[in-house]
Backbone as CSV, one residue per row, in Angstrom:
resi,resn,N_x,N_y,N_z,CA_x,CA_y,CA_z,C_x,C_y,C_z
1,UNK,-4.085,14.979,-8.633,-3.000,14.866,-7.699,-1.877,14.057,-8.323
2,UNK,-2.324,12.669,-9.197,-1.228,11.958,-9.471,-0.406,12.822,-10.662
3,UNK,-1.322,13.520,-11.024,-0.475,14.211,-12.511,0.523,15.386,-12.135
4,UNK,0.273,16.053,-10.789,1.022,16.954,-10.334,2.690,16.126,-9.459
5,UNK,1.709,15.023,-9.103,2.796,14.328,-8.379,4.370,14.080,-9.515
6,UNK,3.636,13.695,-10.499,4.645,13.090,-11.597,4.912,14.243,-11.903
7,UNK,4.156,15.325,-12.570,5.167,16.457,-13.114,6.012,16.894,-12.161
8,UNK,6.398,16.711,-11.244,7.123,17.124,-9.985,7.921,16.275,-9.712
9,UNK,7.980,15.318,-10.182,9.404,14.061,-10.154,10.543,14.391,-10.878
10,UNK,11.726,14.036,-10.486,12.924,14.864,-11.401,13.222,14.367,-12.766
11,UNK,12.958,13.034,-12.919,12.441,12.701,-14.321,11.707,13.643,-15.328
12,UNK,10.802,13.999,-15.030,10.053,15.248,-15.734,9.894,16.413,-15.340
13,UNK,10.213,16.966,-13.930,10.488,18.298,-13.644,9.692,19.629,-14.420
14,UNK,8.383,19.405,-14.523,7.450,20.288,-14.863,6.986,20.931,-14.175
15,UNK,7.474,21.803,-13.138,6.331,22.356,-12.206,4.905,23.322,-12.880
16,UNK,5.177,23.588,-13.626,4.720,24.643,-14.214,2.767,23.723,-14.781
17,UNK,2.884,22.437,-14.858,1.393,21.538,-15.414,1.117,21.156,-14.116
18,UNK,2.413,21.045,-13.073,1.959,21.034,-11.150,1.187,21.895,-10.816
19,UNK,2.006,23.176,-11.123,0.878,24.473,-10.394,-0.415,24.251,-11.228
20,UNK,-0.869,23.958,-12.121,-2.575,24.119,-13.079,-2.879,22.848,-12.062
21,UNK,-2.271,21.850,-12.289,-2.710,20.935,-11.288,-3.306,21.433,-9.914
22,UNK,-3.024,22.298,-9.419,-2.780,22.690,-7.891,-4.068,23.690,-8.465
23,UNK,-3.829,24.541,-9.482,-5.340,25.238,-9.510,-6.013,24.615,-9.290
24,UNK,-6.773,23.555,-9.911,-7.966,22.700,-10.522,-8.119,22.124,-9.329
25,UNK,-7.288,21.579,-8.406,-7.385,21.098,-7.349,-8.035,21.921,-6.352
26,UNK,-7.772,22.904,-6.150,-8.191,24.337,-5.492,-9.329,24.563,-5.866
27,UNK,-9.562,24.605,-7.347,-10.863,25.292,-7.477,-12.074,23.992,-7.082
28,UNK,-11.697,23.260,-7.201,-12.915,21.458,-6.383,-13.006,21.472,-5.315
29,UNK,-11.978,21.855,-4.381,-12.104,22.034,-3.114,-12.770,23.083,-2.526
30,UNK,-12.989,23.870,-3.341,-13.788,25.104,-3.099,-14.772,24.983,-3.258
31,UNK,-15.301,24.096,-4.484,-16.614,23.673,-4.836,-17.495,22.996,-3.926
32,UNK,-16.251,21.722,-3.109,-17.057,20.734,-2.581,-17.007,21.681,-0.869
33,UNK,-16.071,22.324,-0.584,-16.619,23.001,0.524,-17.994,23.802,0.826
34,UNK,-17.992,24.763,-0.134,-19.355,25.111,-0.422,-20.382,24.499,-0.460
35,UNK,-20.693,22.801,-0.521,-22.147,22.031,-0.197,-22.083,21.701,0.630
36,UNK,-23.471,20.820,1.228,-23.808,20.603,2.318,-23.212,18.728,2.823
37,UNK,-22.675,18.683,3.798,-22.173,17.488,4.243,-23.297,16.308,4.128
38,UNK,-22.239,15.274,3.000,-23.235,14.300,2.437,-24.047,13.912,3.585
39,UNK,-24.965,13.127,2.853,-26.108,12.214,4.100,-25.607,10.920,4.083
40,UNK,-25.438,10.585,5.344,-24.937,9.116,5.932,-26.230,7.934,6.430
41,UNK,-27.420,8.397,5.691,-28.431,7.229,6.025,-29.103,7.685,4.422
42,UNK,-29.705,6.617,4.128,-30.835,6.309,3.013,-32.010,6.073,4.355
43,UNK,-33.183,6.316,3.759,-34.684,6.621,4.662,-35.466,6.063,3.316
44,UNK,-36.376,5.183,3.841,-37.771,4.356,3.340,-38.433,5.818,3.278
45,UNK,-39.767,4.774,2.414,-40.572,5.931,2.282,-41.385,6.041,4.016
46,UNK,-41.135,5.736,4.616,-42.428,5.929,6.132,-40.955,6.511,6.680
47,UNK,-39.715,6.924,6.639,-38.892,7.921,7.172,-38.284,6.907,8.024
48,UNK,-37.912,5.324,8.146,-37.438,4.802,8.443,-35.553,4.785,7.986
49,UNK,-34.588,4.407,8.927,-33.339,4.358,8.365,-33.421,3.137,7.985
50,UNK,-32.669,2.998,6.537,-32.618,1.556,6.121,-31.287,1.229,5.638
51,UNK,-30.302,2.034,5.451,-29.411,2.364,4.480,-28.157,2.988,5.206
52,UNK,-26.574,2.452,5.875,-25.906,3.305,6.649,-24.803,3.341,5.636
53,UNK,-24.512,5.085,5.335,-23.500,4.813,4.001,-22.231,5.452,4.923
54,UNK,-20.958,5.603,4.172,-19.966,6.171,4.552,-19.187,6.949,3.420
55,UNK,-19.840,8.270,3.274,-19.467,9.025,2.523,-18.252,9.544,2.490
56,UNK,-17.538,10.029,1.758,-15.966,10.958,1.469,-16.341,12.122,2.194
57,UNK,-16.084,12.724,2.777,-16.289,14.148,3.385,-14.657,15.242,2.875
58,UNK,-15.471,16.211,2.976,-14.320,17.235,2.565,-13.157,16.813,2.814
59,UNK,-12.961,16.803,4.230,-11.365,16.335,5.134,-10.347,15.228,4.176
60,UNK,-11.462,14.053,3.681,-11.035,13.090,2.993,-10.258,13.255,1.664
61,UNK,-11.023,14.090,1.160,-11.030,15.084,-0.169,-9.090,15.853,-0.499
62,UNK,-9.551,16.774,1.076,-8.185,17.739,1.220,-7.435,16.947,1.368
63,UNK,-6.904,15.480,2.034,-5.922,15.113,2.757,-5.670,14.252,0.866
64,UNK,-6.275,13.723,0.501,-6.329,12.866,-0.717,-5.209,13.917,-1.625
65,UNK,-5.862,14.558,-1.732,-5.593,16.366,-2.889,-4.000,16.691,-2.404
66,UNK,-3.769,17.336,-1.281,-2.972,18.096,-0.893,-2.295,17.347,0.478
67,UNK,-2.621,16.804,1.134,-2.165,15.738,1.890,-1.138,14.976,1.231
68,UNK,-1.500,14.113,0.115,-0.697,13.472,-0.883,0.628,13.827,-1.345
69,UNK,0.134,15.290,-1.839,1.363,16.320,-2.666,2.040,16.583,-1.805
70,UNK,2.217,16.691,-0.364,2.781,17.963,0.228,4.430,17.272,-0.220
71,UNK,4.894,16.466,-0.325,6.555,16.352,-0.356,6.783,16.384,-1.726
72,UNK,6.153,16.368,-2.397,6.821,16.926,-3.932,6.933,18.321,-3.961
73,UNK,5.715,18.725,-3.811,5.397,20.503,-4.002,6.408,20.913,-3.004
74,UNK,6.610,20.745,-1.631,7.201,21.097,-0.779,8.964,21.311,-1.134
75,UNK,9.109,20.444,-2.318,10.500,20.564,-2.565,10.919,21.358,-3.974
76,UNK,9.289,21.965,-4.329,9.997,22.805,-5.393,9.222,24.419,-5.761
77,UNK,10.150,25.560,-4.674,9.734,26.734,-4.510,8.292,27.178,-5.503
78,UNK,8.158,27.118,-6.738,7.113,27.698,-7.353,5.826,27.022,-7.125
79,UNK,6.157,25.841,-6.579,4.674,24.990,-6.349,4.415,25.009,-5.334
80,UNK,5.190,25.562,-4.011,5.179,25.300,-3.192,4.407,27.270,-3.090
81,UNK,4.760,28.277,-3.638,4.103,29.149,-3.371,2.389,28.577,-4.085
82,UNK,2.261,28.228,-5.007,1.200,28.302,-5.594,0.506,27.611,-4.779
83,UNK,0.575,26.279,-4.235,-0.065,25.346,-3.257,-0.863,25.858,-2.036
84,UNK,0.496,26.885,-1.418,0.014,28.134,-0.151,-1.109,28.777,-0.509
85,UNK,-0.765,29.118,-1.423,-2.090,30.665,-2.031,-3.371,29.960,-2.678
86,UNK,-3.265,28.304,-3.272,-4.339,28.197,-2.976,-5.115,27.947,-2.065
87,UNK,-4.431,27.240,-0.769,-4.822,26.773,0.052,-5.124,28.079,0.759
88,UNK,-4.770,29.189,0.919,-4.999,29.901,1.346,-6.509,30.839,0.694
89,UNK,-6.914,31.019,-0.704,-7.953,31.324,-1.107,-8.992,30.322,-0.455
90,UNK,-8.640,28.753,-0.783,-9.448,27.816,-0.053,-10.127,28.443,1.218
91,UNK,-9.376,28.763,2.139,-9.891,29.000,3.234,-10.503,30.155,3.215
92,UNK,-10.084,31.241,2.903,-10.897,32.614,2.627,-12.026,31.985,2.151
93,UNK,-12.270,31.279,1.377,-13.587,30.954,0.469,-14.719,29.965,1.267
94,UNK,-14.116,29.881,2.762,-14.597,28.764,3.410,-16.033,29.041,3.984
95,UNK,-17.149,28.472,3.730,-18.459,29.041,4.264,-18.192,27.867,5.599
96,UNK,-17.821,26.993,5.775,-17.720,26.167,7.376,-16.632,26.705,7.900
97,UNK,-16.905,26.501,9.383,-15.880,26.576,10.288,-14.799,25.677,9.782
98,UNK,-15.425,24.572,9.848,-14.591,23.573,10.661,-13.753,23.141,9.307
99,UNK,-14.071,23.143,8.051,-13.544,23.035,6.962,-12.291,23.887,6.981
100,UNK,-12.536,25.457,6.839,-11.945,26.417,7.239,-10.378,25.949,8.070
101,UNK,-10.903,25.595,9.090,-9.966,24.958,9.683,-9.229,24.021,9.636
102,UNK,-9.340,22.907,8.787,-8.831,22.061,7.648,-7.845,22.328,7.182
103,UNK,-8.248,23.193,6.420,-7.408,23.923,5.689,-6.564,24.595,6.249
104,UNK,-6.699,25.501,6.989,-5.512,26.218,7.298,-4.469,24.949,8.415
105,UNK,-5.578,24.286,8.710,-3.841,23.386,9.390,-2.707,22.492,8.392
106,UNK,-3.945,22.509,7.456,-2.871,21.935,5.831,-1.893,22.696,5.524
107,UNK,-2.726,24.083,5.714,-1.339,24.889,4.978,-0.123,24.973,5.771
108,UNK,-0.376,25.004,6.866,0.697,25.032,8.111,1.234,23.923,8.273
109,UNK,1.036,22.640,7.585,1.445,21.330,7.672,2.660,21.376,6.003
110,UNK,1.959,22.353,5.022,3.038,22.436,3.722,4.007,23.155,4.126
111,UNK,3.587,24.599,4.863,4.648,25.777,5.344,5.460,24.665,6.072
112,UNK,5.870,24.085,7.084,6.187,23.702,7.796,7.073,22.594,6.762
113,UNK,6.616,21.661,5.916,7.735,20.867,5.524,8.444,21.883,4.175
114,UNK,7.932,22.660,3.549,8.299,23.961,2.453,10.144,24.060,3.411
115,UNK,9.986,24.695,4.745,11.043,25.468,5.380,11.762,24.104,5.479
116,UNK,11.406,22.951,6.444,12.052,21.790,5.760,13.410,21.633,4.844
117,UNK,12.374,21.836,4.013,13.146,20.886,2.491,14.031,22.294,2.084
């Protein structure tokens, strides 16, 4: 995210290492959608809870990723298509609902500042 952020500053004006950025980003999010939502207890061996963790969950993940970016990408047409379409494979690729749904309110949260800017 930070490397897309900076190639997207007018100082360096790279969109082009943004969008690979925006792949790679896409393709993790796809990855980590696809497993199963971490476990929030450690268990003894007699199946006791001993252990209350607070894991990153997807949501955390997307908003970190693409949450972050949306006002750079948002202000420069080629990243701003590439960002859509991944976010948009993202969701096609979505085995959860509710992930699924994540996502597409992200994308509608980039569309939305994209027309914006």
């Amino acid at each position: 995210m930070e490397i897309a952020a900076r190639a997207l500053s007018p100082g360096v004006n790279d969109p082009f290492t943004a969008i690979a950025c925006i792949d790679w980003l896409g393709a993790a999010l796809g990855e980590l959608e696809r497993r199963r939502p971490p476990c929030e207890w450690l268990f003894d061996e007699k199946g006791a809870a001993r252990v209350h963790l607070d894991p990153l969950r997807f949501e955390d993940y997307l908003r970190s990723a693409f949450g972050q970016l949306r006002r750079y990408v948002a202000a420069d047409p080629n990243a701003l298509r590439s960002a859509l379409a991944t976010l948009e494979a993202v969701a096609r690729g979505a085995v959860h609902e509710r992930n699924r749904a994540l996502v597409e309110a992200e994308h509608g949260h980039l569309q939305d500042q994209g027309e914006g800017s």
